[in-house]
Structures are given as C-alpha cells and as structure tokens.
N, C-alpha and C positions, 0 to 999 in steps of 0.2 A: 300638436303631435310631432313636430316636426323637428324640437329646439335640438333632443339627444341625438338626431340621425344628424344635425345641423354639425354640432357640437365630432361627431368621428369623422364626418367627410371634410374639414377643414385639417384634419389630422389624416386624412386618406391621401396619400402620394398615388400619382397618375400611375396607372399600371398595375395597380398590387391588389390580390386579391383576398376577402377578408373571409377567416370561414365564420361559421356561426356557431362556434364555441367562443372565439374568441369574442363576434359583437356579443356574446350573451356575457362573457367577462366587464364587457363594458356598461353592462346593464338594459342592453337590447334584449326582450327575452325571445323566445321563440314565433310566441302569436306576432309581437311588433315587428318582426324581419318580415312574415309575413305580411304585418299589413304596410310595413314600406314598401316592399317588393309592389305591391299592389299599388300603390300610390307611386309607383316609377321613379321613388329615389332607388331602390336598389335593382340591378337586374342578376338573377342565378343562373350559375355558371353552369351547375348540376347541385345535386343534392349536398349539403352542408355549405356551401359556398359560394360568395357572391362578388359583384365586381359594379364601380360605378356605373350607372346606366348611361350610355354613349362613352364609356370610354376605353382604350384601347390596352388589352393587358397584356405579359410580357411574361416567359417562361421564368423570368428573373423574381417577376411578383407572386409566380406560384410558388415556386421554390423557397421564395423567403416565408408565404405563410405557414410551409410544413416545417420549418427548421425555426421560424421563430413563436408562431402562433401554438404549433400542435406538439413542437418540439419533436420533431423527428428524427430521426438520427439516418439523412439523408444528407449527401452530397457533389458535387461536382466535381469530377473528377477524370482521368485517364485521359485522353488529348485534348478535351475541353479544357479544363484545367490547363495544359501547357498554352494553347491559344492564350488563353484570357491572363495570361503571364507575360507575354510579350512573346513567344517563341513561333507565333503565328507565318511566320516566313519560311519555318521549316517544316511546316507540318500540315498535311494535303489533309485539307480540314472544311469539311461543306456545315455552315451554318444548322441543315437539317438535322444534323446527327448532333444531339447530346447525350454525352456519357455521362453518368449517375450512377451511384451505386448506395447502396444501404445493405442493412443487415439483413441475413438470414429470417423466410416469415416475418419480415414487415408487410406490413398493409398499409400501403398508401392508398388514399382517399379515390374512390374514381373519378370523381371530378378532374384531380390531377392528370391521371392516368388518359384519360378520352377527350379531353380536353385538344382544342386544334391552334396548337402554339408557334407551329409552323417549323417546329423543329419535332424530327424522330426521335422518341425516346429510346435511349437506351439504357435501361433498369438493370443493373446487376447485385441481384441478394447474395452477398457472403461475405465470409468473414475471414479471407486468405490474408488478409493483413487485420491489425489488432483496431481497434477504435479507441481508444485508449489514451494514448502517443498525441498530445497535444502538438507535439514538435513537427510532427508530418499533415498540420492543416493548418490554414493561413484564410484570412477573413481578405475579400477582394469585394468593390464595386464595382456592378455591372449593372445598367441599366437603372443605374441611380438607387439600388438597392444593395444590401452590405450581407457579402452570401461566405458562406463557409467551404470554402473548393482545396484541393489536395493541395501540397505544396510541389514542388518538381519532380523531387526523391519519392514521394509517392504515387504522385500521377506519371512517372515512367512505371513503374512496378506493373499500376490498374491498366494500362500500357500494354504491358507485355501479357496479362493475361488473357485477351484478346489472340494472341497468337496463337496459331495460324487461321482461327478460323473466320476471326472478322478484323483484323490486323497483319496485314502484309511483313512479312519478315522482312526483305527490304527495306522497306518506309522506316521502321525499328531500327535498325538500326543505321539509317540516316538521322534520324531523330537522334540516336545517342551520340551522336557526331558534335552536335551545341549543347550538351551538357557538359555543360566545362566547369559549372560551377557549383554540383550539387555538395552537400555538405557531408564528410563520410564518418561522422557520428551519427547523424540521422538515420544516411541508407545504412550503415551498419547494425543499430536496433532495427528497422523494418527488415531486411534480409536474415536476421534473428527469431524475430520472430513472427514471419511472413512462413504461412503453411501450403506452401506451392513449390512445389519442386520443379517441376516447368519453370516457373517465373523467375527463381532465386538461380538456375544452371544459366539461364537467357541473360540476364542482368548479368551476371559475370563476368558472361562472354563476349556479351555485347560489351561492358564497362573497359574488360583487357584489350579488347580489338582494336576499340578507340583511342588507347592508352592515354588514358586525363590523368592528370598528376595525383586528385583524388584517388584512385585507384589502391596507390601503393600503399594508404591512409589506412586502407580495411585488412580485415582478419578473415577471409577465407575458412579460417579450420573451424574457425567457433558458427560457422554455418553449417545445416544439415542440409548434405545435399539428396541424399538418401542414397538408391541403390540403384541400376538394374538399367539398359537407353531408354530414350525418352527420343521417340520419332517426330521430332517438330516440323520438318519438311519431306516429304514422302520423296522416296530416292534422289535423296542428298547425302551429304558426304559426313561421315560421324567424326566428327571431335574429340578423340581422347580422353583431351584434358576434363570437359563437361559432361560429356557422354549423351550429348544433345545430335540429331540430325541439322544441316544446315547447308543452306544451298550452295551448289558450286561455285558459285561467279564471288561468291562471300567469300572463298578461300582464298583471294591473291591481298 
C-alpha cells in the first residue's frame, strides 16, 4: 500500500504542504489519502490538505501549494516583499505580519486561512494594481521554496495602500528614503495603471521628497490623479501640489 505514498514523500520537501487535489494528480485518489492518513504517513492540516506526519511546515510551504498546486493567483507582497529583498534594515518588520494580497472574491482554502503559521495574516482582495504586468513580480526563495512576491516598484505601491490605517505615514516614507533603485518604466506602467488615487498622489510625493534620480525618468501628466483632497493624515498640512494631507514635521 505504501510504494505511491513511498514514491511523493521522497519528492516531499520538508515543510510544504500538499493539498489533495494535487496528491489525487499524482494518482492518490481520495479513499487512499484517507487511508494513509489513517496509516500515519500523512497527518491533515484541515480539510483538502495535508503535511508529513512529524514534520514541521512553513507559511513558505503553504504559499507555495496555492500558487503552485491550486494555481492561485496569490502573492507576497507590500513590506514582506521589501524584507525578503534585502531592504530588511529599513523597514520595522515583525516576522508576525505577512502581507499578501490576491484578487478580488478569491477563496483561499481555509486550511490556509486558520492554519497557526506563526505569522498574522494579512489578506488583501483587490485589484488597485493590474495582475497582468509580469515585469512588477519576481520569483524569490524563501525557506527553500521558490515563491512569486511583488518586486520593489510594486511592493512600495501594496505599501502605500496600507496608509494611514495600518502603515505609519512616517515609516513610508523612510522606506522611500532606500529606493534608490526602482526602475521608472516599471513604476511608470504601475502608476498608469494603478486605480488608487491615494496610492498613485502618495507615491509621487513621497518619490519627489526623496528626490532619486529615477524620479525625473516618469510622466506625471500621463497619470490620473483624479480630483478633489484626499485626507491622508487628519489635521496635517495639505500639499498643493498632490492635494494629499501630510504631517507637519514631513514639511521641512
């Protein structure tokens, strides 16, 4: 009974979790996950998903089964993303908090979802920047698994939408302080067509503040900024130029 479970746990990397669509791809059908499970080669995690029995899994191994097993169009992204890029020195980043984001009515698995990975999930469904745009994701290892996370230009954006209410204005724009090297074709389609008028006035201003040489690369006018203020800090000082609110101590 043993040879096919034999046969994917040799191909089972420490950590990853496998769901039971994919072992039924492999020719496990449903009764035999069952009746492994029972026979304590597999132990479930929750319902569609399973993990070596005694071994220890890694938000890394979930992640990679919804993006590569289920095919999800989930990712890593907004300061996680900058962490796992080297920018880790500049950015007040507690292991607990991962940032993720997918599309709009996605349904991730609950397994995922309730699963105690020791890091806080944080899920964001929408689609203020385009999915699209191969050029704004970059494939990184982490935890010995090969995951799909925003590239900089993008993960500042997922960054700023956060703002004010669970991203410090501040912090934002010290962060935009060591991008020094994002590429401004990239953030130029993403700021194109990025549908957040918060995010794209914040990026600007935070981009001019810090004056990077990138800066002077982009087209401002071919962005919509749209119309009307936009109270990003509650009695703070309005900007003109953006028509954004912003805190005092940020004006010298």
């Amino acid at each position: 009974m043993g040879t096919k479970i034999n046969q994917i746990i040799k191909l089972w990397s420490p950590g990853l979790v496998l769901t039971s669509s994919f072992l039924k791809e492999q020719g496990i059908n449903y009764d035999q996950q069952l009746s492994y499970k029972n026979s304590g080669w597999l132990e479930s995690i929750g319902q569609g998903a399973y993990k070596r029995t005694d071994d220890l899994i890694h938000w890394a191994g979930g992640l990679n089964a919804l993006q590569k097993q289920l095919g999800l169009q989930i990712h890593l992204g907004g300061k996680s993303a900058l962490v796992h890029q080297g920018y880790s020195h500049y950015v007040q980043f507690q292991e607990q908090n991962l940032f993720l984001f997918t599309i709009k009515n996605s349904k991730l698995p609950k397994w995922f979802r309730t699963y105690d990975w020791n890091s806080g999930l944080r899920i964001t469904r929408t689609v203020f920047l385009p999915y699209n745009f191969a050029e704004s994701f970059t494939v990184k290892k982490i935890n010995g698994f090969a995951l799909k996370i925003s590239t900089p230009e993008r993960a500042v954006l997922e960054m700023l939408y956060y703002v004010p209410q669970k991203q410090a204005f501040e912090e934002a724009l010290k962060i935009f302080e060591f991008m020094t090297s994002l590429r401004p074709d990239v953030v130029q389609l993403l700021l194109e067509s990025c549908n957040s008028i918060k995010v794209k006035r914040l990026f600007l201003y935070m981009a001019e503040k810090q004056n990077h040489s990138w800066f002077n690369a982009l087209k401002p006018d071919r962005v919509n900024l749209g119309s009307g203020k936009r109270v990003i800090v509650k009695n703070g000082v309005l900007n003109h130029k953006y028509y954004i609110t912003t805190p005092r101590e940020t004006q010298t």
